[in-house]
Backbone as ProteinMPNN parsed JSONL, in Angstrom:
{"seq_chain_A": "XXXXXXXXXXXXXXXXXXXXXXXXXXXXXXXXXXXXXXXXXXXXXXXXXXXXXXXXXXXXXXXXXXXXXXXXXXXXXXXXXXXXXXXXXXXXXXXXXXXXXXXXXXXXXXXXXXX", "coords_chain_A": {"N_chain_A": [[95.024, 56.831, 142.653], [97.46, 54.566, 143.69], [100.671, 54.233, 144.147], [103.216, 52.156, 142.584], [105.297, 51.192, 143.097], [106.458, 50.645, 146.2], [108.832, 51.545, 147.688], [109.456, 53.982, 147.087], [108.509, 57.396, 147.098], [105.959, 59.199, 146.667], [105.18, 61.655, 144.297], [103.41, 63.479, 144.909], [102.823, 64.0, 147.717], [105.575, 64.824, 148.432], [107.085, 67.529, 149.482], [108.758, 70.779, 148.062], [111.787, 71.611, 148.815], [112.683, 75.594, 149.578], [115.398, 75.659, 148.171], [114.73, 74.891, 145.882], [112.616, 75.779, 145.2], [113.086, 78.267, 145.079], [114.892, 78.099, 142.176], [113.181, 77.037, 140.314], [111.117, 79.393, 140.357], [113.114, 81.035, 139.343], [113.937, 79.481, 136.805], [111.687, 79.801, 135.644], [110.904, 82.423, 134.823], [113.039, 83.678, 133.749], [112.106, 82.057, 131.426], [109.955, 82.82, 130.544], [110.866, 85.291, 130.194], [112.55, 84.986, 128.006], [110.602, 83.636, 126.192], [109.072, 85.952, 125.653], [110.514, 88.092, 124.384], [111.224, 86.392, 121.94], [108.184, 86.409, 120.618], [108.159, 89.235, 120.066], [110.66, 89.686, 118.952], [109.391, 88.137, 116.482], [107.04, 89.239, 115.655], [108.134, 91.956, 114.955], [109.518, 90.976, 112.821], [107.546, 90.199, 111.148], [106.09, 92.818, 110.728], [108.057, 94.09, 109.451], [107.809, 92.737, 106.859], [105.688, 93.16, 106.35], [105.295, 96.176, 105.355], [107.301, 96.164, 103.794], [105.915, 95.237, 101.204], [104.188, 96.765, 101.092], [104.731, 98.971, 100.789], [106.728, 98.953, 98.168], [104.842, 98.585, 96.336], [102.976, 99.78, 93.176], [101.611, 103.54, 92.801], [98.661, 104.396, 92.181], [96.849, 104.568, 89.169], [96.465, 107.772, 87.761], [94.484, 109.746, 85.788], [95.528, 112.067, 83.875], [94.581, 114.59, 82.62], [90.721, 115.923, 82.344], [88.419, 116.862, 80.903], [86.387, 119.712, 80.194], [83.791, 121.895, 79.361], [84.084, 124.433, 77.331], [84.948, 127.93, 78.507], [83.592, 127.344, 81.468], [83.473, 127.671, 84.333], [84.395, 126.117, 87.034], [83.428, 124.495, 89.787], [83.683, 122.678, 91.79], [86.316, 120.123, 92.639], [86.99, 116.683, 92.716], [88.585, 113.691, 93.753], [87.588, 110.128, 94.142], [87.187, 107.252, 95.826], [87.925, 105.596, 92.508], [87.046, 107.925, 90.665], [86.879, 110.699, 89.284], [85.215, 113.059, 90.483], [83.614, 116.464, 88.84], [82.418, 119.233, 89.466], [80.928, 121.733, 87.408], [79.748, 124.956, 86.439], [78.11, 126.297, 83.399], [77.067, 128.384, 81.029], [74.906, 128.741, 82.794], [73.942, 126.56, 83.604], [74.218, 124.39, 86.567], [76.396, 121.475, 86.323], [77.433, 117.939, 87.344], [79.908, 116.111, 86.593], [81.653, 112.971, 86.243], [84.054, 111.301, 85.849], [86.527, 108.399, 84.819], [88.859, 107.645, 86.901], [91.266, 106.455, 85.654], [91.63, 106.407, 83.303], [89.946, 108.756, 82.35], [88.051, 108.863, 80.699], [84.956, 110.474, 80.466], [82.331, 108.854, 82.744], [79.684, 109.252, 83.334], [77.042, 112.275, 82.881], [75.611, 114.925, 85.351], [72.914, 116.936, 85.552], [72.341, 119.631, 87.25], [70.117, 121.112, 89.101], [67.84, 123.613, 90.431], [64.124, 123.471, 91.876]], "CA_chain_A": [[95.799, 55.712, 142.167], [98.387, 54.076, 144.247], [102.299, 53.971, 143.25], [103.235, 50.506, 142.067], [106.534, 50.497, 144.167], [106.022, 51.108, 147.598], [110.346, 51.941, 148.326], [109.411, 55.454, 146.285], [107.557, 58.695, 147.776], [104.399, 59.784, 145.915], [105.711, 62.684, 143.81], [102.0, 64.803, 145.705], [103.148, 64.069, 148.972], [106.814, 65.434, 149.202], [107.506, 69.226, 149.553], [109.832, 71.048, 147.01], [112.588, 72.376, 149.829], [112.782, 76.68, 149.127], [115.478, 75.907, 147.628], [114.069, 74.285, 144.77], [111.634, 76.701, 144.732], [113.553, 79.644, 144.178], [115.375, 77.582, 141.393], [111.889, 77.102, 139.987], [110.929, 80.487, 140.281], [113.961, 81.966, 138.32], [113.524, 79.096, 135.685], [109.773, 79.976, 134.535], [111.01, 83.507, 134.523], [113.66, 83.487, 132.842], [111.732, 81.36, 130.032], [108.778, 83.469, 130.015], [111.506, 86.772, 129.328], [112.646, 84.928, 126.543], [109.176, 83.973, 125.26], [108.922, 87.659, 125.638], [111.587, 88.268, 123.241], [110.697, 86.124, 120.883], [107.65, 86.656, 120.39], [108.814, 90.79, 119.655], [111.174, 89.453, 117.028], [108.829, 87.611, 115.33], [106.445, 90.728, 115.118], [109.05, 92.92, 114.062], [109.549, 90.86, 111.25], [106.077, 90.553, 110.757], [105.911, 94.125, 110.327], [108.867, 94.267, 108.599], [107.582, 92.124, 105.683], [104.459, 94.351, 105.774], [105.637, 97.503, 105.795], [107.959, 95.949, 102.427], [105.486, 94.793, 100.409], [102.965, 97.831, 100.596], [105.826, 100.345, 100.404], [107.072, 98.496, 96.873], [103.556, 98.669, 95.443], [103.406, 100.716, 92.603], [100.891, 103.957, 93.095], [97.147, 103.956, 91.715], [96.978, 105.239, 87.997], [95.337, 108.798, 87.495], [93.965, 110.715, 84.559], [96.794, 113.785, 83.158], [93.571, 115.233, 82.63], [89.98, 115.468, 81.697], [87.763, 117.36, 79.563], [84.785, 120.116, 80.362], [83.122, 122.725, 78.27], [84.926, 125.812, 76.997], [84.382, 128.725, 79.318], [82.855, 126.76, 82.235], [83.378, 127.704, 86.142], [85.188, 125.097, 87.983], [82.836, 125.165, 91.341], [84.641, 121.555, 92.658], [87.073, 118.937, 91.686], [87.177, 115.438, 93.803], [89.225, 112.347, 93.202], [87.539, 109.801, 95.283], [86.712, 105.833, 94.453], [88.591, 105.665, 91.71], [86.616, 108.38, 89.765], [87.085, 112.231, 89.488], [84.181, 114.181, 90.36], [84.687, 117.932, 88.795], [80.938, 120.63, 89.609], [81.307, 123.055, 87.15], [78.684, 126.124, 85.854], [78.657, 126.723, 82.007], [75.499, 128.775, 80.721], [73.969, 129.254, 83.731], [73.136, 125.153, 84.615], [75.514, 123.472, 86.962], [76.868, 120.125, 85.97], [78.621, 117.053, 88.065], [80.314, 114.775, 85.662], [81.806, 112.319, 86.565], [85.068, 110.869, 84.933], [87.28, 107.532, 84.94], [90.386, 108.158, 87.252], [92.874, 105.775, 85.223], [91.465, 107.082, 81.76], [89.726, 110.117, 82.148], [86.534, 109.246, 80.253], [83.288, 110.503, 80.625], [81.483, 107.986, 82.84], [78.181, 110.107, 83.168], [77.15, 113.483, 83.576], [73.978, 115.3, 85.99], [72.301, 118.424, 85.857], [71.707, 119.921, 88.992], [69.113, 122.264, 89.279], [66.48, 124.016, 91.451], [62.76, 123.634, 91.796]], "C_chain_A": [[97.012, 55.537, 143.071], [99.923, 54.058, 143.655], [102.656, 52.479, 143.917], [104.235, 50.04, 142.96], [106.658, 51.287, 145.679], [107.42, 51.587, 148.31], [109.906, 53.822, 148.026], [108.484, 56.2, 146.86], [106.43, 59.073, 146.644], [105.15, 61.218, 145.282], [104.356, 64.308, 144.838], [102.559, 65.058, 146.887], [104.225, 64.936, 149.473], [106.695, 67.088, 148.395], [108.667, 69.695, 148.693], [110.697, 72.034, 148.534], [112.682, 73.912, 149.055], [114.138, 77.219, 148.36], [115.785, 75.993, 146.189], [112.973, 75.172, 144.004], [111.815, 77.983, 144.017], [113.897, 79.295, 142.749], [114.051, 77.563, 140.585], [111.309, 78.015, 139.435], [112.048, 81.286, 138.864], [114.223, 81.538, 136.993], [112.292, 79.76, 134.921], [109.8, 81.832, 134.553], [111.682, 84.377, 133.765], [113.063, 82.476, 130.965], [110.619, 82.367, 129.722], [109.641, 84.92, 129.674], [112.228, 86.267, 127.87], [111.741, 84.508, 125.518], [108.866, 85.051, 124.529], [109.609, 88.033, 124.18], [111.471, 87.626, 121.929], [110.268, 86.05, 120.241], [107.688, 88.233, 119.256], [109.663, 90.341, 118.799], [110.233, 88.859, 116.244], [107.459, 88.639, 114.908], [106.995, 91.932, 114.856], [108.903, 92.081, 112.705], [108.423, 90.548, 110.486], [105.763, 91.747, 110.056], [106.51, 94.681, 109.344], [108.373, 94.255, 107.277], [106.462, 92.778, 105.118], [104.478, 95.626, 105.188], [106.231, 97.306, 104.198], [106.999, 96.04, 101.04], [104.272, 96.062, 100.228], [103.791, 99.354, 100.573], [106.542, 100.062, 98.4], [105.811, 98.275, 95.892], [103.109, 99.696, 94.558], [101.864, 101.847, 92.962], [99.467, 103.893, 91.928], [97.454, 104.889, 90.694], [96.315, 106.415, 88.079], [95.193, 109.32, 86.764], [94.828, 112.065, 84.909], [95.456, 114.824, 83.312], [92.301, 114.643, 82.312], [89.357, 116.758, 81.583], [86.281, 117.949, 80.195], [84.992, 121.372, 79.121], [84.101, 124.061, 78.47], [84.061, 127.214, 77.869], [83.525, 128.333, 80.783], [83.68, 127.37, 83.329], [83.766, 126.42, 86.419], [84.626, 125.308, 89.239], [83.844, 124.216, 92.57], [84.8, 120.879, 91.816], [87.318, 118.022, 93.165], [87.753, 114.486, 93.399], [88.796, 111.295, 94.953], [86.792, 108.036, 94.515], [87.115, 105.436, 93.493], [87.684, 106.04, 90.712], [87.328, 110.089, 90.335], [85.801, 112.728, 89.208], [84.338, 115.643, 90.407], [82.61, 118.402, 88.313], [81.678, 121.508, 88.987], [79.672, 123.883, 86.528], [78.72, 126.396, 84.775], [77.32, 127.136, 81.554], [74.105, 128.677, 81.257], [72.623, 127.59, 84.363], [74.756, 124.867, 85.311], [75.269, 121.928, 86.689], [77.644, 119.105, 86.951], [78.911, 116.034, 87.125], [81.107, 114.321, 86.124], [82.746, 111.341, 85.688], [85.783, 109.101, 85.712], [88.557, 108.131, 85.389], [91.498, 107.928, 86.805], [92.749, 106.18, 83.945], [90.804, 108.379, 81.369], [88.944, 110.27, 81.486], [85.39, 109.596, 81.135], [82.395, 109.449, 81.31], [79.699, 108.095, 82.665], [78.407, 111.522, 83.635], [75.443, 113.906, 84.28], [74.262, 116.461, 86.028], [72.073, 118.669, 87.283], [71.322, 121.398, 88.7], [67.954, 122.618, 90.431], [65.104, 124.408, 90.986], [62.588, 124.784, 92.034]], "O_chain_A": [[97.653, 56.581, 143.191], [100.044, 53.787, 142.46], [102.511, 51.927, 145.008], [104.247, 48.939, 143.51], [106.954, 52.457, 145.921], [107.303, 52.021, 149.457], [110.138, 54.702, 148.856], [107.471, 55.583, 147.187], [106.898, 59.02, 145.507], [105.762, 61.838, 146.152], [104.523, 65.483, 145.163], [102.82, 66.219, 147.202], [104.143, 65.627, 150.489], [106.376, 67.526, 147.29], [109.611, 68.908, 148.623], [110.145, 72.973, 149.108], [112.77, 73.77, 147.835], [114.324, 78.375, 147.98], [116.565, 76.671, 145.52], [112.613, 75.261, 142.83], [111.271, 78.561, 143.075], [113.35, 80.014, 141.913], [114.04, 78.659, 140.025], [110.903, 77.908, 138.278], [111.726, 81.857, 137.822], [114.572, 82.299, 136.09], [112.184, 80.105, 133.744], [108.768, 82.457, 134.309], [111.3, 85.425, 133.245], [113.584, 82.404, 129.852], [110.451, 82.685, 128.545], [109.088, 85.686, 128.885], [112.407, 86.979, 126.882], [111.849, 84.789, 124.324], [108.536, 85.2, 123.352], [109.04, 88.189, 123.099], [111.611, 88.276, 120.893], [110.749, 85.758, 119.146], [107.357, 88.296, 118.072], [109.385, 90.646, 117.639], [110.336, 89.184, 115.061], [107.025, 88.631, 113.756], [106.309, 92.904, 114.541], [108.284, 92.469, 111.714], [108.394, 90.642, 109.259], [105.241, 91.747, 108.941], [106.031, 95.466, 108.525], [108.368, 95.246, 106.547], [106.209, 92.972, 103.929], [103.529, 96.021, 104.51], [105.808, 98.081, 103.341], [107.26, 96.728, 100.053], [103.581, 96.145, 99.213], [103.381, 100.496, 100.367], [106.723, 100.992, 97.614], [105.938, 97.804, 94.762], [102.777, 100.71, 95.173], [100.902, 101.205, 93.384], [99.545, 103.244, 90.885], [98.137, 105.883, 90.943], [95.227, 106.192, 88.611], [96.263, 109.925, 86.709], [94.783, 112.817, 85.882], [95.457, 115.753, 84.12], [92.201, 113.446, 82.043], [89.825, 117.715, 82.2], [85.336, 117.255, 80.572], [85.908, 121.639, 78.345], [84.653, 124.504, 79.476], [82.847, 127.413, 77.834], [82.743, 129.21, 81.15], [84.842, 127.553, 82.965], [83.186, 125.567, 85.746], [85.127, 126.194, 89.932], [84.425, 124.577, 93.593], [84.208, 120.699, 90.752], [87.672, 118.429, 94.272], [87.357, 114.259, 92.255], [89.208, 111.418, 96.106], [86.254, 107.735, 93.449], [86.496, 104.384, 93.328], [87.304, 105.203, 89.893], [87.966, 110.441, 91.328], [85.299, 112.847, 88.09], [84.87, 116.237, 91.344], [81.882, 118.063, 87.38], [82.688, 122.053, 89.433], [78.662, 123.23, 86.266], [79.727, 127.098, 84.7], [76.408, 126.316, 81.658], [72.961, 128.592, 80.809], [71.542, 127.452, 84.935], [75.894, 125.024, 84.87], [74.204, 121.322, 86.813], [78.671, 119.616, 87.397], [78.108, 115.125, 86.915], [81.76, 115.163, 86.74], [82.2, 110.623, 84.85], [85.547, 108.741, 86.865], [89.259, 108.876, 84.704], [92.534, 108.54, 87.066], [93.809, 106.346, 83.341], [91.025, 108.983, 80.319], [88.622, 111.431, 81.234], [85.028, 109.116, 82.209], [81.56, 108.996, 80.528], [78.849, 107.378, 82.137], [79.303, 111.983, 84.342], [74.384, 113.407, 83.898], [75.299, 117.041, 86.347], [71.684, 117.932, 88.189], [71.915, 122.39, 88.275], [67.366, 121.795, 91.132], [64.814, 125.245, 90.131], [61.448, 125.249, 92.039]]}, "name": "protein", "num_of_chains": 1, "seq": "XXXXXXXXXXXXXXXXXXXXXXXXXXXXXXXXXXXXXXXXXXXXXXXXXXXXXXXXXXXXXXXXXXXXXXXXXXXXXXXXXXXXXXXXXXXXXXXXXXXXXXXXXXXXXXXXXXX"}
């Protein structure tokens, strides 16, 4: 495309003198270190706000206790999922029952035995 007024230089044609260039140079470097910067505050407070809101969250409820057979072996106790799995031995079967972590009922219980 042609330029409309023929007194004026083609902005393609003319050369930026060096020291336009430097000027140039220390602009888009200076903007891209405060990009820089900006960017880093606004993921600090990113983090910030994260860091708030899962630190002020109150912790997950758990069962005081729960409830096996009188005289039983305790082989393992697990808190995992939001249940408590507690292997114990009581008259020579082992048991895994399997409790509610926020109430501490009974969800089910299994025998475990060998063929």
């Amino acid at each position: 495309m042609s330029n409309p007024e023929p007194n004026t230089p083609d902005t393609a044609d003319t050369e930026l003198s060096p020291e336009a260039r430097a000027m140039l140079g220390k602009a888009r470097r200076s903007f891209a270190v405060s990009m820089g910067i900006l960017l880093l505050g606004f993921m600090a407070i990113g983090f910030a706000l994260v860091y708030r809101v899962m630190r002020d969250s109150p912790p997950p409820a758990v069962a005081e206790n729960v409830t096996i057979p009188v005289g039983a072996e305790v082989i393992s106790a697990l808190s995992t999922d939001g249940t408590i799995q507690v292997t114990y031995s009581a008259g020579g079967a082992t048991t895994l029952s399997v409790f509610d972590a926020e109430t501490g009922e009974l969800q089910r219980s299994v025998q475990i035995g060998t063929e």
